[in-house]
KENU-801585 format. One record per residue: residue in three letters; x, y, z of N, C-alpha, C, O in turn. Coordinates in steps of 0.2 Angstrom, whole numbers. Layout:
BEGIN
<type: Ala nxx: X nyy: Y nzz: Z caxx: X cayy: Y cazz: Z cxx: X cyy: Y czz: Z oxx: X oyy: Y ozz: Z>
...
//
This chain:
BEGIN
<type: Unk nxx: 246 nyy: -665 nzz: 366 caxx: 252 cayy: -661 cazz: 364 cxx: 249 cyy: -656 czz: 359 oxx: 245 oyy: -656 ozz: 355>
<type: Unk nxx: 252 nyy: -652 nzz: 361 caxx: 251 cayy: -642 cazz: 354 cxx: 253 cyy: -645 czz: 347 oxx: 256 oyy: -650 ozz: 346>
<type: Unk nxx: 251 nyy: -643 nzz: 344 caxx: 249 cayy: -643 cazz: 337 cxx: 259 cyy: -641 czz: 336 oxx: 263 oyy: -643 ozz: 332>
<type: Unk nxx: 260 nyy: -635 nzz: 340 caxx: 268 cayy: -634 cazz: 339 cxx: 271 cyy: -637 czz: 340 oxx: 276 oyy: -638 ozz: 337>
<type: Unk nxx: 271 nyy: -640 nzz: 347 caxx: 275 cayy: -644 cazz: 349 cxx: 275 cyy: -649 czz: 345 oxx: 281 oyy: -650 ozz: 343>
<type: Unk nxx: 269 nyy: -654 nzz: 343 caxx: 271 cayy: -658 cazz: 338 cxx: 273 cyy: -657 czz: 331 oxx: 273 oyy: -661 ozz: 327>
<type: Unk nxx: 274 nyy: -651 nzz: 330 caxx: 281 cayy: -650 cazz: 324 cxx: 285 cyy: -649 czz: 324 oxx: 288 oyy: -648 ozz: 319>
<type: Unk nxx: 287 nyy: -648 nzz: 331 caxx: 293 cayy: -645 cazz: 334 cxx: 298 cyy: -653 czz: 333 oxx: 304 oyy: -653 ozz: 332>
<type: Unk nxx: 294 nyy: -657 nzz: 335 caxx: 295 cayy: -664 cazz: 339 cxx: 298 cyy: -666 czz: 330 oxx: 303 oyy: -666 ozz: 328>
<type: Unk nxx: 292 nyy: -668 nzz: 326 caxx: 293 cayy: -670 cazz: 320 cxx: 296 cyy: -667 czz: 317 oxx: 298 oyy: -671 ozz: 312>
<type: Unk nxx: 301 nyy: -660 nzz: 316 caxx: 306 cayy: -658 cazz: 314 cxx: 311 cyy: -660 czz: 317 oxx: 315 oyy: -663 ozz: 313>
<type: Unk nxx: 313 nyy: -662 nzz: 326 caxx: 317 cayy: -666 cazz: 329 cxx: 319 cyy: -671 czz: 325 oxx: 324 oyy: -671 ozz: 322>
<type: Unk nxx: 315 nyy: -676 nzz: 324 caxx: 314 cayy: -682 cazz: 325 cxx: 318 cyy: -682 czz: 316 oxx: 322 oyy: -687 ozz: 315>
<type: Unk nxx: 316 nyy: -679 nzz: 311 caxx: 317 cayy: -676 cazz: 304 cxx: 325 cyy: -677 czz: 304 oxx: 328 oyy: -682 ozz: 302>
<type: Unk nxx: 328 nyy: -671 nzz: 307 caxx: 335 cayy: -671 cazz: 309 cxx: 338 cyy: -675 czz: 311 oxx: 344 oyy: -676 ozz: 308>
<type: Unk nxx: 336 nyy: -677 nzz: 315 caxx: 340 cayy: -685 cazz: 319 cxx: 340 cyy: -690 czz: 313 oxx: 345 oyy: -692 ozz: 311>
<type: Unk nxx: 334 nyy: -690 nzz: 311 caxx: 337 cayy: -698 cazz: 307 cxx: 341 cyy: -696 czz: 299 oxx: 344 oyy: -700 ozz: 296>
<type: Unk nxx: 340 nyy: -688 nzz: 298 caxx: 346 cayy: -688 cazz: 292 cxx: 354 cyy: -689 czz: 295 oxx: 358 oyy: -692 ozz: 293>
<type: Unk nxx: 352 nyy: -686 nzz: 302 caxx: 358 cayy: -686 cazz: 304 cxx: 362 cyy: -694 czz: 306 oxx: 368 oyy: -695 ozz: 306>
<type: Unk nxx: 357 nyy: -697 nzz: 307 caxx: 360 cayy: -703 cazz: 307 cxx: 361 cyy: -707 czz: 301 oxx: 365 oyy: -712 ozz: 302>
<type: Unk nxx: 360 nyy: -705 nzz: 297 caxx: 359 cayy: -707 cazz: 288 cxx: 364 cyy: -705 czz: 288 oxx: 368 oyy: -710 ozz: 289>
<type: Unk nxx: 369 nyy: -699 nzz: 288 caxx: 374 cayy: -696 cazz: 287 cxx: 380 cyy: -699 czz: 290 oxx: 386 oyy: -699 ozz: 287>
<type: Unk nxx: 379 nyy: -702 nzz: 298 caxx: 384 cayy: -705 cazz: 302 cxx: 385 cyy: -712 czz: 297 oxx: 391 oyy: -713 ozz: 295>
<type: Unk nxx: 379 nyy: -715 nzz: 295 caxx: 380 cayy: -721 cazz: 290 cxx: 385 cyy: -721 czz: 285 oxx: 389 oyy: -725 ozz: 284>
<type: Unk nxx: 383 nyy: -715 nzz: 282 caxx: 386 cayy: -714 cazz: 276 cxx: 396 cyy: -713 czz: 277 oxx: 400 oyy: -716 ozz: 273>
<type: Unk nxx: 396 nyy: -709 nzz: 281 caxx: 403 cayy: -707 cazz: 283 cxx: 406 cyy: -713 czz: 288 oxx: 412 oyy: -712 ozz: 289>
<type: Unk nxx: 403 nyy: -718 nzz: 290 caxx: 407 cayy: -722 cazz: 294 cxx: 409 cyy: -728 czz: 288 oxx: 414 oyy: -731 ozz: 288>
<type: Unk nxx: 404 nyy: -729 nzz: 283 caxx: 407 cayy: -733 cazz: 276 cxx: 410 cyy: -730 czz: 272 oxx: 410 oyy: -732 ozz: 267>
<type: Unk nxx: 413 nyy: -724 nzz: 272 caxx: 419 cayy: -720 cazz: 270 cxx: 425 cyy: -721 czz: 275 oxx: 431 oyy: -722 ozz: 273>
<type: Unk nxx: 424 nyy: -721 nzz: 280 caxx: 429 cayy: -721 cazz: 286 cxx: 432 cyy: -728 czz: 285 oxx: 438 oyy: -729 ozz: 287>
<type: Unk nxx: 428 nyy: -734 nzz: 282 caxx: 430 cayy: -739 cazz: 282 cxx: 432 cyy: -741 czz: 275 oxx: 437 oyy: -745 ozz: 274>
<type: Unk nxx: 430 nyy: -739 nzz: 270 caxx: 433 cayy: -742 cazz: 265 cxx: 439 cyy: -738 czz: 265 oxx: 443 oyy: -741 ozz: 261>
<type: Unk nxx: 441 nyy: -730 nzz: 268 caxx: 448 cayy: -728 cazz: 267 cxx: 452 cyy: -730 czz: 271 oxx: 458 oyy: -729 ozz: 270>
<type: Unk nxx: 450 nyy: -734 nzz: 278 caxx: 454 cayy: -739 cazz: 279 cxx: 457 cyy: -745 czz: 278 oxx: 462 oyy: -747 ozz: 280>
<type: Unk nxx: 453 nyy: -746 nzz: 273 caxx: 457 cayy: -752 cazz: 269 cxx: 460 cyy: -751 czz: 264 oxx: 464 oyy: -755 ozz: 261>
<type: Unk nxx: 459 nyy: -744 nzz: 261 caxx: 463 cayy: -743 cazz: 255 cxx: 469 cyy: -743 czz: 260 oxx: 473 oyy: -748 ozz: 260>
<type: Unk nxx: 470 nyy: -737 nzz: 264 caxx: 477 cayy: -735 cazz: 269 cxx: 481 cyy: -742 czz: 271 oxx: 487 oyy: -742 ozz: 271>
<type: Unk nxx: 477 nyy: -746 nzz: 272 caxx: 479 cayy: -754 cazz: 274 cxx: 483 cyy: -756 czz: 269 oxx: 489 oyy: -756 ozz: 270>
<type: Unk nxx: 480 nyy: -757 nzz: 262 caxx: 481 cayy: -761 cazz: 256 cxx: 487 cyy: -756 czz: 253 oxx: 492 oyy: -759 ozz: 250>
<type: Unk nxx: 487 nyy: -748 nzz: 253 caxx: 494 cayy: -745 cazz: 251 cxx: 500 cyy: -746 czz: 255 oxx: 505 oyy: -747 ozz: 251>
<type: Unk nxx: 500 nyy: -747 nzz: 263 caxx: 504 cayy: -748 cazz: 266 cxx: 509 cyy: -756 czz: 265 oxx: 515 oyy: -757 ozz: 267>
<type: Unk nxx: 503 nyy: -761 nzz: 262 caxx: 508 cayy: -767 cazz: 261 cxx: 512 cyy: -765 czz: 255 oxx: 518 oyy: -765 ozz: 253>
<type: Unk nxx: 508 nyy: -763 nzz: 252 caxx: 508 cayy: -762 cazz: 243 cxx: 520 cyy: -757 czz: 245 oxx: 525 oyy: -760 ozz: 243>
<type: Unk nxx: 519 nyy: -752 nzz: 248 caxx: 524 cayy: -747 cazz: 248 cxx: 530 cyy: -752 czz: 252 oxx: 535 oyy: -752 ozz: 251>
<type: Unk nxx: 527 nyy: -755 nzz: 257 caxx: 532 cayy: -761 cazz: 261 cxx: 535 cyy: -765 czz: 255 oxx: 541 oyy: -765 ozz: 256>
<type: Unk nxx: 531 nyy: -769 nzz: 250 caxx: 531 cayy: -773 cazz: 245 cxx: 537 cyy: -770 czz: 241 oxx: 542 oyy: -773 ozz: 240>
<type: Unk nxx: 535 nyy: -762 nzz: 238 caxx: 538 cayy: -759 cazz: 234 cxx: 545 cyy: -758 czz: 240 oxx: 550 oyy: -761 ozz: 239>
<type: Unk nxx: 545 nyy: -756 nzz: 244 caxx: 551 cayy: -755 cazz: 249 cxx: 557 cyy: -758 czz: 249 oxx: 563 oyy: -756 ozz: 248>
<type: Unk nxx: 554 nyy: -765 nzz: 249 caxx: 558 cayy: -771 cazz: 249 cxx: 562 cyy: -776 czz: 244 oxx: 566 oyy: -780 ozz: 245>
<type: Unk nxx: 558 nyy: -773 nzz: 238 caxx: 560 cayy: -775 cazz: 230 cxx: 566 cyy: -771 czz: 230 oxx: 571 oyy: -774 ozz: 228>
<type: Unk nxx: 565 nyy: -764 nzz: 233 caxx: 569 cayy: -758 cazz: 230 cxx: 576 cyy: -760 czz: 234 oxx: 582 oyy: -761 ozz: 232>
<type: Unk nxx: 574 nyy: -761 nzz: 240 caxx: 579 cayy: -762 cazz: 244 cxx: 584 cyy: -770 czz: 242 oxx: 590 oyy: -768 ozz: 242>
<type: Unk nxx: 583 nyy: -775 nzz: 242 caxx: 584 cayy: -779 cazz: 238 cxx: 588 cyy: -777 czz: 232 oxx: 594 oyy: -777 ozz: 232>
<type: Unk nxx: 584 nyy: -774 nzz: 226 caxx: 587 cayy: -772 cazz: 218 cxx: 594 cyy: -767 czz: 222 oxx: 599 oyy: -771 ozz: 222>
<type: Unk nxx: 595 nyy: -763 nzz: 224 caxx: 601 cayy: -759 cazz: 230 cxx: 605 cyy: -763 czz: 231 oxx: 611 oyy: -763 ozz: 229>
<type: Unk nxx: 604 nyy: -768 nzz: 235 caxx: 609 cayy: -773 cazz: 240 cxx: 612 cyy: -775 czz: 233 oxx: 618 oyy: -775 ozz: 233>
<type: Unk nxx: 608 nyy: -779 nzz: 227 caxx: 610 cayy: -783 cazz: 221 cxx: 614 cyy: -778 czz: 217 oxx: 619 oyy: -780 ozz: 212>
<type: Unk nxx: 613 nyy: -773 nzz: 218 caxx: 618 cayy: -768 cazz: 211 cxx: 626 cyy: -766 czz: 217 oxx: 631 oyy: -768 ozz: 215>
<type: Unk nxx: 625 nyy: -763 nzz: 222 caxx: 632 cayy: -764 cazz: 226 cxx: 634 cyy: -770 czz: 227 oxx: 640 oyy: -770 ozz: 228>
<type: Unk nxx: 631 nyy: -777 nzz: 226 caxx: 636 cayy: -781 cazz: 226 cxx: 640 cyy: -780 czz: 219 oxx: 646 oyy: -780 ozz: 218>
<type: Unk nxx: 634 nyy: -781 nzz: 214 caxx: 637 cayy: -781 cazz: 207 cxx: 644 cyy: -778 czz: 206 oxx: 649 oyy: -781 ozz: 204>
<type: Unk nxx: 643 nyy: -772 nzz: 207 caxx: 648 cayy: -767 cazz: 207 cxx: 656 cyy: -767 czz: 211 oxx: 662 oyy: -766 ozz: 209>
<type: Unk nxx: 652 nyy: -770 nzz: 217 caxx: 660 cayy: -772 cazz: 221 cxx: 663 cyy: -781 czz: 219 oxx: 661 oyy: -786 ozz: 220>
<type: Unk nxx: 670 nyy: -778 nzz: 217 caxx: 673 cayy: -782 cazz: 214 cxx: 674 cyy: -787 czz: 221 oxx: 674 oyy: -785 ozz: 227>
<type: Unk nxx: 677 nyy: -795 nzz: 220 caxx: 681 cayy: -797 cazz: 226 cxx: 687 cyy: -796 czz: 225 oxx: 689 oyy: -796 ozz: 219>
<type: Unk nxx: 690 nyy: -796 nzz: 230 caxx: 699 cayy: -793 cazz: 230 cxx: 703 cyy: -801 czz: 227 oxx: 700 oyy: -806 ozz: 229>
<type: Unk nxx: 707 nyy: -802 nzz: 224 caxx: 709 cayy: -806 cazz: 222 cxx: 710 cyy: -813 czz: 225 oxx: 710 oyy: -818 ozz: 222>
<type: Unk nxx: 710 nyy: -812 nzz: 231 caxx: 711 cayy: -817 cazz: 236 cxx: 707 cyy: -821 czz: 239 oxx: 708 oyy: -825 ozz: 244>
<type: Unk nxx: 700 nyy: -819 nzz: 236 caxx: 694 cayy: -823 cazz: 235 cxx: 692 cyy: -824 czz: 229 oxx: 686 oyy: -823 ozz: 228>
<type: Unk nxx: 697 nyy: -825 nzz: 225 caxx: 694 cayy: -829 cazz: 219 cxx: 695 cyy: -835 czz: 216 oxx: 692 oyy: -837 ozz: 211>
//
């Protein structure tokens, strides 16, 4: 092989593996902000359902029974 070609090749070869360094890097970003998306999505269900609940418990509060259930 040319003296150029093999640095033509050794610059390739340079590229490719930052580039693969970088796929690494980004794919354990991809995944821990998956889990975070995971872990807010119960968290907001959780809060959802509290809220919804604490609602349903104050409209009963409020609504008196009519005398004829008492």
């Amino acid at each position: 092989m040319s003296d150029e070609t093999s640095q033509r090749l050794e610059k390739i070869e340079a590229n490719v593996a930052h580039l693969e360094h970088q796929v690494e890097q980004l794919n354990s970003v991809v995944i821990a902000q998956g889990k975070l998306v995971e872990r807010l999505k119960k968290e907001v269900q959780k809060q959802s359902t509290l809220l919804e609940t604490q609602e349903l418990d104050r409209i009963k509060s409020n609504n008196a029974k009519p005398p004829h259930y008492q």
